[in-house]
C-alpha positions as CSV (number, residue, x, y, z in Angstrom):
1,X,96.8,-100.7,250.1
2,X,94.3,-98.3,248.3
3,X,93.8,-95.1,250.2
4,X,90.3,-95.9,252.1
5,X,92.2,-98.5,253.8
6,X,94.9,-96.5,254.7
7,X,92.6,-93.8,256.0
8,X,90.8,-96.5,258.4
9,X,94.1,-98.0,259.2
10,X,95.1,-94.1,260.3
11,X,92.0,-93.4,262.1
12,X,92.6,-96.6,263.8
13,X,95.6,-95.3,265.0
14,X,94.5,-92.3,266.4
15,X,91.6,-93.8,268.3
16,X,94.5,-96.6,269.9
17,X,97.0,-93.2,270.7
18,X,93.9,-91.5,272.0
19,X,93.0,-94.0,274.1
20,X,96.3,-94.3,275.3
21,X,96.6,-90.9,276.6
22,X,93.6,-91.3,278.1
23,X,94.9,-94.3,279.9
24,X,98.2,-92.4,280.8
25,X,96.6,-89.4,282.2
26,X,94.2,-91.4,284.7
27,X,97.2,-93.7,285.6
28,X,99.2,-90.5,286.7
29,X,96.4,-88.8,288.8
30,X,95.9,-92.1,290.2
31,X,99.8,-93.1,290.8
32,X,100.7,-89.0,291.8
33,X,97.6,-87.1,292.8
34,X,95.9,-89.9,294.5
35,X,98.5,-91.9,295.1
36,X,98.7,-91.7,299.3
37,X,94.6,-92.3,298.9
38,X,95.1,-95.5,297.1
39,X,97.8,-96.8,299.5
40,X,95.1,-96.1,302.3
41,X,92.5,-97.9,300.5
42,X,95.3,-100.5,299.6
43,X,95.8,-101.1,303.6
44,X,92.5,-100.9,304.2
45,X,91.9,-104.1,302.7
46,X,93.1,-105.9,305.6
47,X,91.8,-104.0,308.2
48,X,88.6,-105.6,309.7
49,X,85.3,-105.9,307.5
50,X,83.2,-102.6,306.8
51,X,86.4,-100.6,308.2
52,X,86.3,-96.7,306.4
53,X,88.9,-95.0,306.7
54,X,88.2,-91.5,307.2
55,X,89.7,-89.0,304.9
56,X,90.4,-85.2,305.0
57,X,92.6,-82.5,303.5
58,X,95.2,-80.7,304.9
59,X,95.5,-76.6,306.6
60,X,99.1,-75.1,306.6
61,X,100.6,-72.6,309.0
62,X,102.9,-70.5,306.6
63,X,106.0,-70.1,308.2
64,X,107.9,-66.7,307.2
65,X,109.8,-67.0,304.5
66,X,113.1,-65.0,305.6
67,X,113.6,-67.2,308.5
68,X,112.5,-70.9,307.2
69,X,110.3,-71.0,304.1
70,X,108.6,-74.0,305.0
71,X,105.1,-74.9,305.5
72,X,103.8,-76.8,308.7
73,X,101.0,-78.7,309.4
74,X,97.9,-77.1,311.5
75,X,95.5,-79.4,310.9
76,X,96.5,-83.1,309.4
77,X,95.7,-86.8,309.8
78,X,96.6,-88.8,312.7
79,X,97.0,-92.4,311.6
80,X,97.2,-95.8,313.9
81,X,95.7,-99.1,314.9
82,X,92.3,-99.8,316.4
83,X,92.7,-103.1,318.6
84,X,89.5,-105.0,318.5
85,X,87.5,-108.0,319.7
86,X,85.1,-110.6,318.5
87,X,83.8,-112.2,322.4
88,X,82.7,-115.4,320.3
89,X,85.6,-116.3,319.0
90,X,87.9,-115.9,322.6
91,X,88.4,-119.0,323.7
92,X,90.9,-118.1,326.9
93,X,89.9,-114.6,328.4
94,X,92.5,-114.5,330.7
95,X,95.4,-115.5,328.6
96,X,94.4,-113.3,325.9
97,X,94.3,-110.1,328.5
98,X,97.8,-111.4,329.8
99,X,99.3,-111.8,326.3
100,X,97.1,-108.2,325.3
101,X,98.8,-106.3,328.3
102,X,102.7,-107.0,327.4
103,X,101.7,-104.2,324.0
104,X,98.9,-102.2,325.6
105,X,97.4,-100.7,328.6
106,X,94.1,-102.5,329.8
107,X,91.7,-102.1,332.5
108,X,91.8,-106.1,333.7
109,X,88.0,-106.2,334.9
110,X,86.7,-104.3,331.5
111,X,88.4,-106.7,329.3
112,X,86.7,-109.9,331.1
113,X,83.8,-108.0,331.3
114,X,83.9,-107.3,327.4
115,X,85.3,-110.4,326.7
116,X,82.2,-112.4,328.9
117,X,79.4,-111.1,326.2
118,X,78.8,-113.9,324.6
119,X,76.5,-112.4,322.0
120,X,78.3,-109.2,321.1
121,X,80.8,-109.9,318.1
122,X,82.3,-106.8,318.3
123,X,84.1,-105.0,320.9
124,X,86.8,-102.3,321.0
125,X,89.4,-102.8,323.2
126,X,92.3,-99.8,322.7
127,X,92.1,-96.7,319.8
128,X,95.4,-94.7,318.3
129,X,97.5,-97.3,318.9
130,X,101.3,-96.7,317.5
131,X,102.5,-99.2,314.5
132,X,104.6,-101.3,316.4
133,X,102.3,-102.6,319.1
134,X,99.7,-103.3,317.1
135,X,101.9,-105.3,314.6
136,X,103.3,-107.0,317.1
137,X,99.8,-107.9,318.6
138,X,98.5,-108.8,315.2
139,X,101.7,-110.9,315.0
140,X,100.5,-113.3,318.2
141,X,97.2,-114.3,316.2
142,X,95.1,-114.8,319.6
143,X,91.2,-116.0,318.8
144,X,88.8,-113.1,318.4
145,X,91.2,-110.6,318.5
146,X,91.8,-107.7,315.2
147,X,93.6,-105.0,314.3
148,X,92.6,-102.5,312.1
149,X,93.7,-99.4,310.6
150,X,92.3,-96.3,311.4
151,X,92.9,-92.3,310.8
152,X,91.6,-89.3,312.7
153,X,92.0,-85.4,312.7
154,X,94.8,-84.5,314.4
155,X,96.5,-80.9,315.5
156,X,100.2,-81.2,315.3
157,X,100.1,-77.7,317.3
158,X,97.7,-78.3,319.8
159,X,95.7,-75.3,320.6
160,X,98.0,-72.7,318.5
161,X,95.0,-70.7,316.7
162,X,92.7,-72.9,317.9
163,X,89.4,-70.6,316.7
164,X,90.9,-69.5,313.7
165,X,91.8,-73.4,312.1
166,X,88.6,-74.9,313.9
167,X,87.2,-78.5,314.6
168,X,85.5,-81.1,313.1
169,X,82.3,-83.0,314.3
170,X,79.6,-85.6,313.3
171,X,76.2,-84.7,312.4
172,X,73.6,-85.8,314.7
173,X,73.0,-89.2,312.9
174,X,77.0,-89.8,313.2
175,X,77.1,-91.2,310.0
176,X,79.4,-88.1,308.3
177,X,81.9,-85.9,309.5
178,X,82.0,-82.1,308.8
179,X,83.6,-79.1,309.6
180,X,81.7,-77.2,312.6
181,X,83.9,-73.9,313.4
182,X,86.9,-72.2,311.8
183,X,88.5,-73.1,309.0
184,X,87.1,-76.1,309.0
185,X,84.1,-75.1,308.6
186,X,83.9,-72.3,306.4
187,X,86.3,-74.4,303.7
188,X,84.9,-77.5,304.6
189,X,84.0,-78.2,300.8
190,X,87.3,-77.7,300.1
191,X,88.8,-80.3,302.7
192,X,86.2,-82.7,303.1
193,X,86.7,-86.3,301.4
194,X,84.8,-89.6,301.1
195,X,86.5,-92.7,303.7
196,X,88.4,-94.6,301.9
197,X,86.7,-98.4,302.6
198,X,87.2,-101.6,301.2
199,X,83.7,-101.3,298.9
200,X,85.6,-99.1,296.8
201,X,86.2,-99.8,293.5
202,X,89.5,-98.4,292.4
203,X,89.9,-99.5,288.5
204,X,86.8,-97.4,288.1
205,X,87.9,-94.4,290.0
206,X,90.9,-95.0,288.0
207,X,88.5,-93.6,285.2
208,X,86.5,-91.1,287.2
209,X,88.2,-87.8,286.0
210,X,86.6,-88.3,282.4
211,X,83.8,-87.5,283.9
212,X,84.6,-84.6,286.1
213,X,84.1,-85.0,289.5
214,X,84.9,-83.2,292.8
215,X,88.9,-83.4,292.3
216,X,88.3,-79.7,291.2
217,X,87.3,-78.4,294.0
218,X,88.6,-80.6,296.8
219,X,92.2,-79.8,298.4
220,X,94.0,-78.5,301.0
221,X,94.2,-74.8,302.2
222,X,97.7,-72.7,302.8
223,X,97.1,-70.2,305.6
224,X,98.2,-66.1,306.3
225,X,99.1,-67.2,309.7
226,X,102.7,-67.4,310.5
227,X,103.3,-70.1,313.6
228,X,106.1,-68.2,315.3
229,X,104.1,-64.7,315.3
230,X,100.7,-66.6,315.9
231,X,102.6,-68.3,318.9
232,X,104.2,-64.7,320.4
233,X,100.9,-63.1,320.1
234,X,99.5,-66.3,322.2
235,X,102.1,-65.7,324.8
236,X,101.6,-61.9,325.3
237,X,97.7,-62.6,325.7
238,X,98.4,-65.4,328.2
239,X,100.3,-62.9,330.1
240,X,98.0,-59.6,330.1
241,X,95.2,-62.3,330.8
242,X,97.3,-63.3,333.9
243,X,97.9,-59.7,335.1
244,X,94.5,-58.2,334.6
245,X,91.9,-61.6,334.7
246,X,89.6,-60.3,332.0
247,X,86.6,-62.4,331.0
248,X,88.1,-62.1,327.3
249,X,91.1,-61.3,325.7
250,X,92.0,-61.1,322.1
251,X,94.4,-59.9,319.1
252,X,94.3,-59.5,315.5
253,X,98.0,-58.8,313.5
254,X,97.0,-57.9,310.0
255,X,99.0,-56.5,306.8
256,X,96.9,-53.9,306.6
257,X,97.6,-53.4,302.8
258,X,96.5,-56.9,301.8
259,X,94.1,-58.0,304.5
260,X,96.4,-61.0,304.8
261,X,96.3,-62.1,309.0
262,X,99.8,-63.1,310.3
263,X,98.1,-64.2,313.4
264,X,94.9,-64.2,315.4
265,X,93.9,-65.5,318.5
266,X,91.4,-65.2,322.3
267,X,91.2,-66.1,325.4
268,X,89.8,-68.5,327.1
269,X,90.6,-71.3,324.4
270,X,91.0,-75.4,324.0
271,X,92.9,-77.6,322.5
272,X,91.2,-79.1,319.4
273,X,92.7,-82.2,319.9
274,X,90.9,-82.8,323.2
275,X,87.6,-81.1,322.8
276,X,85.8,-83.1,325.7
277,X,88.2,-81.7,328.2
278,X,86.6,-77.8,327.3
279,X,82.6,-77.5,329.5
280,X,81.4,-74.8,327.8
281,X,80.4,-74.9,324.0
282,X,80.4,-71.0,323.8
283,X,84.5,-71.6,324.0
284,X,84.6,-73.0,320.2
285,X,83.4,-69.7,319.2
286,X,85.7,-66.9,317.9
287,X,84.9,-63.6,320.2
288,X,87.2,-61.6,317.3
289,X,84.3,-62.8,314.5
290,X,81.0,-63.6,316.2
291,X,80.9,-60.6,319.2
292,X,80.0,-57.1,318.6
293,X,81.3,-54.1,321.3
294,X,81.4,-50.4,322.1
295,X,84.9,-50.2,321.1
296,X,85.4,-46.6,322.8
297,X,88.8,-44.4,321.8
298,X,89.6,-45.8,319.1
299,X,87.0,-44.9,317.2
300,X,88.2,-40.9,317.5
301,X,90.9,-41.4,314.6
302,X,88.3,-42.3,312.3
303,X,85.7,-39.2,313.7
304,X,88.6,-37.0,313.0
305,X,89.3,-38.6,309.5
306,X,85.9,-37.6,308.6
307,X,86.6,-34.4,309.9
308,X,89.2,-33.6,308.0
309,X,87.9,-35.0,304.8
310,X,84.7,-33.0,304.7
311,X,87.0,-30.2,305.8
312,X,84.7,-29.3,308.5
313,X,88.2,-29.3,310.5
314,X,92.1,-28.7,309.6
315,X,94.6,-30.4,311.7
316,X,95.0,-26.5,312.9
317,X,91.5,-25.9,313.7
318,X,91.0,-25.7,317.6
319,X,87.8,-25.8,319.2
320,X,86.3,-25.0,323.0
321,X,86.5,-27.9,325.0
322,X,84.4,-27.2,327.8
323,X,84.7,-30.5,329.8
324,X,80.8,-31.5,329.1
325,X,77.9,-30.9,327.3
326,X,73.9,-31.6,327.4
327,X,72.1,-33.0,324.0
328,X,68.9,-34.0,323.9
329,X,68.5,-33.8,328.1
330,X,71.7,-36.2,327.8
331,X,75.1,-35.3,329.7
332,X,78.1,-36.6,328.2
333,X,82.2,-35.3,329.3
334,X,85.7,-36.0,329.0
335,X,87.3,-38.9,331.0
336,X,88.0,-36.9,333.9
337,X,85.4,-34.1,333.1
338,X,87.4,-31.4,333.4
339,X,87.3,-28.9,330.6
340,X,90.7,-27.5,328.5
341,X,89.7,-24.1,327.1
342,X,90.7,-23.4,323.3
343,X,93.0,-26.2,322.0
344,X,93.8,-27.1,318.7
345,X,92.6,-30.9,316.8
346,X,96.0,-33.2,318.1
347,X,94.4,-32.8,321.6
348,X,91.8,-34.2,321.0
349,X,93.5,-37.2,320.3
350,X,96.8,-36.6,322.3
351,X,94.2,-36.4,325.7
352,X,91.7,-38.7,323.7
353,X,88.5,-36.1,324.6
354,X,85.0,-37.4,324.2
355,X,84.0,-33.6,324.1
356,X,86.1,-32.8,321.0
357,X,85.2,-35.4,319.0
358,X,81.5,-35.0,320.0
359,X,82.2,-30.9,318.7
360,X,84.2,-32.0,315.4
361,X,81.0,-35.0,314.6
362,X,78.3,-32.4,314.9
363,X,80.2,-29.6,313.4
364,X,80.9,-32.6,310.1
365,X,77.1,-33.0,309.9
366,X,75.2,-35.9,311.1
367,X,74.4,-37.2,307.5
368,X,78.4,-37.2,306.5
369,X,79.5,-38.6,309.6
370,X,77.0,-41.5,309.5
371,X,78.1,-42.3,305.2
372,X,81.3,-42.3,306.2
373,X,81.3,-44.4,308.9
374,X,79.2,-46.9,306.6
375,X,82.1,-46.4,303.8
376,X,84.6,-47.1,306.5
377,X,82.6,-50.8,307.0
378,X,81.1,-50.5,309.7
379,X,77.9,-50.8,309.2
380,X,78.7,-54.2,307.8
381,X,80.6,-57.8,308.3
382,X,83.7,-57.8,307.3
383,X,83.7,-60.9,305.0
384,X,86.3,-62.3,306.8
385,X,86.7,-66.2,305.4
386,X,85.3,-67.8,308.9
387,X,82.2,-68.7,310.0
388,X,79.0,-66.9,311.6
389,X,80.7,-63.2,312.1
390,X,78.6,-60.9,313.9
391,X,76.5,-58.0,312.5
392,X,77.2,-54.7,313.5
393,X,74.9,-53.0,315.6
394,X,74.7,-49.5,313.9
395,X,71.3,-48.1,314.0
396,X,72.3,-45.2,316.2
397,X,74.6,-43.9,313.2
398,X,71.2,-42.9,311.6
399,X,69.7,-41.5,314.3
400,X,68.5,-37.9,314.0
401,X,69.6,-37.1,317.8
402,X,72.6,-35.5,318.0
403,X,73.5,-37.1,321.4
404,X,73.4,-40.5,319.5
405,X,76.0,-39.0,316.5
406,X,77.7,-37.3,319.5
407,X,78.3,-40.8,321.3
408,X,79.1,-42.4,318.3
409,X,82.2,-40.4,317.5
410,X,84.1,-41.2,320.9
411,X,82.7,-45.4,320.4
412,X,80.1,-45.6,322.0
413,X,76.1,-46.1,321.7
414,X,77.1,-48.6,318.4
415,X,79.0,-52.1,318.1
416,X,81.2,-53.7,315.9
417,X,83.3,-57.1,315.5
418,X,87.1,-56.8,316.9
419,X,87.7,-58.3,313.3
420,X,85.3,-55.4,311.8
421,X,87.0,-52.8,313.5
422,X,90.4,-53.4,312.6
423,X,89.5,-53.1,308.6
424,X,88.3,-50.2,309.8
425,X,91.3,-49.0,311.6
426,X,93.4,-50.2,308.0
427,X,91.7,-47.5,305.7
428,X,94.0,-45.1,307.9
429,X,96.8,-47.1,307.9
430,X,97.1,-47.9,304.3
431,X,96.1,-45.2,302.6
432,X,92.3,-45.0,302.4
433,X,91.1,-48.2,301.1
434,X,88.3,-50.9,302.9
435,X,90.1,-54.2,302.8
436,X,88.7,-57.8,303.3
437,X,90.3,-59.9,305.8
438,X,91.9,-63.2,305.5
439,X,93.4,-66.1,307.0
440,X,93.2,-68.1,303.2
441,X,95.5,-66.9,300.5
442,X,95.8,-70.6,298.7
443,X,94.0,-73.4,297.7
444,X,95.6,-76.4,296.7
445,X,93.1,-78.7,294.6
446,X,93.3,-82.4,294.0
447,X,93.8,-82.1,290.5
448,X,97.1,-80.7,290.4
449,X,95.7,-76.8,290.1
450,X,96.6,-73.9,292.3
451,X,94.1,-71.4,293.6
452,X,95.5,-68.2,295.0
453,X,93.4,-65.9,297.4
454,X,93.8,-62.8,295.6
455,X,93.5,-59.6,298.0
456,X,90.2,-57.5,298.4
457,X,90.2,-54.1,298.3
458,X,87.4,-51.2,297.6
459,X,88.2,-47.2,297.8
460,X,90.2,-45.2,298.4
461,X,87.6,-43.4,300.7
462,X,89.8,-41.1,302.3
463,X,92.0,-38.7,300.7
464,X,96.0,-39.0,300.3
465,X,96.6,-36.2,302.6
466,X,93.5,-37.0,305.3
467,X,95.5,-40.0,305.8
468,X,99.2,-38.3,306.0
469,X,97.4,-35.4,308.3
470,X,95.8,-38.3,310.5
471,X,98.9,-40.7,310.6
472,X,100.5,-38.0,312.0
473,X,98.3,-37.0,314.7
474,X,98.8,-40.8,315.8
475,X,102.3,-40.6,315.7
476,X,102.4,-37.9,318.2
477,X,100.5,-39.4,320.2
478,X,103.2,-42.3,320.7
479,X,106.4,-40.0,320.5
480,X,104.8,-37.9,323.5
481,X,101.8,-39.2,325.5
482,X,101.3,-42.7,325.3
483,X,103.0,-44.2,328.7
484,X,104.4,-40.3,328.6
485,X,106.7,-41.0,325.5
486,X,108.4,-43.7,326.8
487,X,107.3,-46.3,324.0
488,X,108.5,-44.3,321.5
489,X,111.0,-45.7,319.5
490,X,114.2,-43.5,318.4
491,X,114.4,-45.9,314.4
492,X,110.4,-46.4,313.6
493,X,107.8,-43.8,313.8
494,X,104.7,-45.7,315.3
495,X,101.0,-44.6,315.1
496,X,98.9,-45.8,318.1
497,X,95.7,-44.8,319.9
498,X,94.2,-46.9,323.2
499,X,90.5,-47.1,323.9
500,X,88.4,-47.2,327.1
501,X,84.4,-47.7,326.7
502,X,82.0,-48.3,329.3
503,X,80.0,-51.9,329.0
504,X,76.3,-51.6,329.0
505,X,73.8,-53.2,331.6
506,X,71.5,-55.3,329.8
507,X,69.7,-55.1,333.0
508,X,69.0,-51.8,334.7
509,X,69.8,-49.6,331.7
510,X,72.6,-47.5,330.6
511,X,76.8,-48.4,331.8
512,X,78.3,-50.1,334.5
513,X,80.4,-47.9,336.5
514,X,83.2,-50.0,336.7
515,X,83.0,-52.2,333.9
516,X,85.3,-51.4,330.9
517,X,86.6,-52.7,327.6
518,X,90.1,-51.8,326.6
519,X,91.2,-51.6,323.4
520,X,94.6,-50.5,321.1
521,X,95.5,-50.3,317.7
522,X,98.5,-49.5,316.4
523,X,100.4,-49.8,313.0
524,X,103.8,-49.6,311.6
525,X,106.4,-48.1,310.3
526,X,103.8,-45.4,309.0
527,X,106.2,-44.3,306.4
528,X,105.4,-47.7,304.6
529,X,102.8,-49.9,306.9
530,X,103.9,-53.6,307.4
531,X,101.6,-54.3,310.2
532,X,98.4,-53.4,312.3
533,X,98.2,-54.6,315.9
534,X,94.8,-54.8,317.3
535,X,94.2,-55.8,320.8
536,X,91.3,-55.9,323.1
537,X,90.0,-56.9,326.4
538,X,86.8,-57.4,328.5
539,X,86.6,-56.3,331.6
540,X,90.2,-56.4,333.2
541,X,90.1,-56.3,336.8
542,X,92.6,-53.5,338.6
543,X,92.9,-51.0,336.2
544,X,90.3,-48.5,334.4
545,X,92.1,-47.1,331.0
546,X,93.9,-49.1,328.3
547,X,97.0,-47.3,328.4
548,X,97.4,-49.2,331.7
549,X,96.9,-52.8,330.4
550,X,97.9,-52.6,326.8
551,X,100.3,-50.5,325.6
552,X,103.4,-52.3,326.9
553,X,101.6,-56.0,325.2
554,X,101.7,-53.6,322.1
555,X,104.8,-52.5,322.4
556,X,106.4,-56.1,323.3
557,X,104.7,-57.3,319.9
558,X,106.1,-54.2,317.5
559,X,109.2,-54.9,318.8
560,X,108.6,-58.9,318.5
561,X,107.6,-57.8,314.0
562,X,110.4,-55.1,313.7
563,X,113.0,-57.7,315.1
564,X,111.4,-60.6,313.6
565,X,110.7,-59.6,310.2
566,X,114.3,-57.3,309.6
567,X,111.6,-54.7,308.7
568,X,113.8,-51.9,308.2
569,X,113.8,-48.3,309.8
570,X,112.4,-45.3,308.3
571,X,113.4,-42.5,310.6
C-alpha cells in the first residue's frame, strides 16, 4: 500500500469515527436528556388519532438544606387517561354505560344523551382518569369507546405561593398554551415545550442538536423559595387576615444580602389547580409586584439615613419638635399632634414623628433628599424576575414645595411596590447596597447545562457607619418601645420599625379618616443580617397603628427563621 492510499484509507477512518461520535452524542441526549419525552411520544402512539400530548418544564420549591436538602415540585405535570367516545360505532348504549360505570363515575342521562348523536364521532366522556381504571376500561374493548393518554399542569402544593409560581392559559384561538402570571409567565421561554404527538418524527429529532435548536434555552427553573418558611408565612397571614379582615394582606422574607426570596405571598389567593373556582380575575395578580402605596413610617429610617449621610444631622443632633407645622398653606403633625420640645434624632424614630422627619428632610435639602431617595430605588421597579411590577409613583420627590419633600420623608404624598420598598429597606440592612430581587437563582437547560442566577447588586450608597448609626437607632426601637420592649429578645439584637399611612380618596380629594395601611419591616440578627421581614396590610378593620396588628405576626416569624434556620446568636 503506497502512502496516498494509506492517507485515504486514514481519512476514511476519521470520517467513520467522526461520524460515530456524532451518532453517540445524539443517541445519549436522546436516551438521557430526552429520554422521559420520547417515552411520552412512545405512548402516545396508542393513544387516539391527532392526540398531543402537552409538554412543560418543571419549577422547584428549594427546600432548606440543613433540615432536608431536597427539591420539591411546585409546578409539574399531572398525567392520566382521557376516556372517550365515537357515538357511531356504539352499538348498545345502555350496556356500554353499565359496563362504563363499574371504573368511572357517569351522569346516566348525559352518556345516552352523548351516546344518541349519531353524527358526532367524537365525544369525551371522563378526564384525569387514574392508570388502573382506564386500563382496565381499555381492557373490556366495548364499540366506540377509547382511551387516550393525556398530561396537564398540575400544583402538587395547591395554592402554596400561588402568585409567585403562576398559571398557565390558552391564547384566545386555544391552539397554544403559555404562561400568563408568575413564574410562569415571566420564564415561560424557559419552560415552554412543543406536545409531544404522534406526527413527530423521532429519528430526525434524533439528529436535531447538529443544528442547534431550542434545547439551549429550554428547562426547568429552581426557586429562592423554601416550602416550609413559604408555608409559615402563609399561615401567620391567614391568621392577621382573620383578626383584622383587611382587603389585602401580604409578606415578603428576603436575604437582604443576595436579594434571594425565601418566601412571598398575599391575600386573598386561589388555588392554581382550580382556577374557575376564583370570580374575580384581579385575584391572579400579585399586590406585592403590580400595586403601588403610601407606605407611611417606614419610610423615616431611610429620611434619617439621608440625614445622616449628608451630615445635615448626627445621631446626637436634637431638634424642636413642635407637634405641627404649616408649608405652603399645608398643616401637617405628629400622630397624636402633640408637640415634645427639644429631643434628640432616636425620637424621632423611637415615637416615629412625622414632624421630625419633616425638620431633618428640609434641613438635608430638597435636591439631596429627592437623589437619594432615587439612589435608594425608588423612583424605579425593582426588576424583580415576575411579571408586570408597578411603577412607582414619585413625582412629588421633585417637587419644589417643601410640603411635598416634607410629606415624603414620613411616606406619604409618593407610592411604591411592597416588593420595591423592601430593596429599599435592604440598603440599610446590608450595608448600603441596592439589590435586585429574586425568586430564580437556577436554570436547568435541556441540554445538560446549568444556569445559575447570580445575585444583583449596585452601591454602596450609604456609608459604613450611616448604616451602623441607623441599625442602631432601629434596634432601640425594638429593645424599648415597640409593644413597650416586650419583643425584644435577650440572644438576637433585632432592628424593626412599623408604619401607619393614611389611604387617599380618589374621590373627594385628600385621606380617608379612618382608612389606614399598616406596614413593618424588620431584619436580623443586625450584627450579621440573615433575613428581612416585610409585612403589610390594607385597611384592617379594629385597630389604627401597625404596632397593633403586626408586630406580634413579625415577631412569631423571627422566631419561626431564628429556630428554623439554627441562625446563631450574636448578643
Amino acid at each position: 500500500m503506497n502512502s496516498k492510499q494509506r492517507w485515504r484509507t486514514r481519512l476514511a477512518l476519521g470520517g467513520v469515527i467522526a461520524v460515530a461520535c456524532v451518532l453517540a452524542a445524539s443517541l445519549y441526549s436522546t436516551a438521557v436528556i430526552h429520554g422521559d419525552s420520547y417515552a411520552a411520544k412512545a405512548q402516545a402512539q396508542y393513544a387516539r388519532p391527532a392526540t398531543n400530548i402537552f409538554d412543560r418544564g418543571t419549577i422547584y420549591f428549594s427546600s432548606f438544606s440543613g433540615k432536608s436538602g431536597t427539591e420539591t415540585a411546585a409546578a409539574t405535570l399531572g398525567s392520566g387517561y382521557l376516556i372517550y367516545m365515537n357515538p357511531k360505532l356504539v352499538h348498545d348504549p345502555s350496556g356500554t354505560y353499565e359496563a362504563l360505570s363499574h371504573y368511572i363515575k357517569l351522569d346516566r342521562a348525559s352518556f345516552l344523551a352523548k351516546a344518541g348523536k349519531a353524527n358526532d364521532p367524537y365525544e369525551e366522556l371522563a378526564r384525569r382518569i387514574e392508570e388502573a381504571p382506564a386500563l382496565s376500561i381499555s381492557a373490556l374493548g366495548l364499540a366506540g369507546v377509547g382511551v387516550a393518554r393525556e398530561t396537564w399542569r398540575s400544583y402538587p402544593s395547591d395554592g402554596l405561593a400561588a402568585h409567585e409560581i403562576g398559571i398557565i392559559g390558552q391564547n384566545a384561538a386555544s391552539t397554544t398554551v403559555s404562561g400568563r402570571y408568575g413564574l410562569e409567565r415571566s420564564y415561560d421561554a424557559v419552560l415552554n415545550r412543543p406536545p409531544v404527538g404522534m406526527a413527530s418524527n423521532a429519528f430526525a429529532e434524533l439528529f436535531s442538536g447538529l443544528a442547534g435548536g431550542d434545547d439551549g434555552e429550554r428547562g426547568d427553573i429552581v426557586t429562592t423559595l423554601e416550602p416550609t418558611v413559604e408555608r409559615y408565612l402563609e399561615k401567620v397571614l391567614a391568621d392577621t387576615s382573620d383578626a383584622w379582615h383587611p382587603n389585602e394582606i401580604g409578606g415578603v422574607i428576603i436575604d437582604p444580602m443576595t436579594g434571594e426570596i425565601a418566601a412571598m405571598s398575599s391575600l386573598p389567593t386561589f388555588d392554581p389547580n382550580n382556577t374557575s373556582a376564583t370570580k374575580k380575575v384581579s385575584t391572579f395578580s400579585n399586590p406585592l409586584v403590580e400595586h403601588v402605596y403610601e407606605m407611611g413610617s417606614i419610610m423615616k429610617p431611610l429620611t434619617m439615613s439621608v440625614a445622616l449621610d449628608t451630615g445635615a444631622e448626627t445621631p446626637s443632633s436634637t431638634y424642636d419638635d413642635t407637634g405641627c407645622m404649616t408649608l405652603n398653606t399645608k398643616k401637617i403633625c405628629n400622630y397624636d399632634g402633640k408637640a415634645r420640645g427639644i429631643i434628640p434624632m432616636q425620637e424621632i424614630l423611637s415615637q416615629s414623628l412625622n414632624i421630625g422627619a419633616a425638620t431633618i428632610a428640609l434641613r438635608t435639602g430638597a435636591a439631596a433628599f429627592a437623589d437619594y431617595f432615587y439612589r435608594f430605588g425608588l423612583g424605579d421597579k425593582s426588576g424583580i424576575d415576575l411579571p408586570s411590577e408597578g411603577v412607582p409613583l414619585v413625582k412629588n420627590l421633585r417637587s419644589p414645595s417643601d410640603i411635598d419633600i416634607a410629606t415624603a420623608s414620613y411616606g406619604q404624598g409618593f407610592a411604591v411596590s411592597p416588593i420595591g420598598m423592601t430593596r429599599a429597606l435592604s440598603i440599610i440592612a446590608n450595608g448600603g447596597y441596592v439589590i435586585q430581587p429574586h425568586l430564580v437563582k437556577e436554570i436547568r437547560h435541556m441540554d445538560g447545562t446549568t444556569e445559575a442566577i447570580k445575585p444583583m447588586k449596585a452601591g454602596p450608597v450609604l456609608k459604613p457607619q450611616t448604616v451602623e448609626d441607623v441599625r442602631k437607632m432601629l434596634v432601640k426601637v425594638v429593645d424599648t418601645k415597640l409593644a413597650n420592649g416586650t419583643l425584644k429578645k435577650e440572644h438576637y439584637s433585632i432592628a424593626a420599625k412599623t408604619g401607619t399611612a393614611m389611604i387617599a380618596d380618589p374621590v373627594n380629594g385628600g385621606y380617608y379618616k379612618d382608612r389606614y395601611l399598616h406596614s413593618f419591616f424588620g431584619f436580623f440578627p443586625v450584627s450579621a443580617p440573615r433575613f428581612l421581614v416585610f409585612l403589610y396590610q390594607v385597611e384592617p378593620k379594629g385597630a389604627q397603628y401597625a404596632s397593633e396588628t403586626l408586630a406580634k405576626p413579625f415577631d412569631s416569624l423571627a422566631t419561626f427563621l431564628l429556630n428554623y434556620y439554627s441562625i446563631a446568636p450574636d448578643r
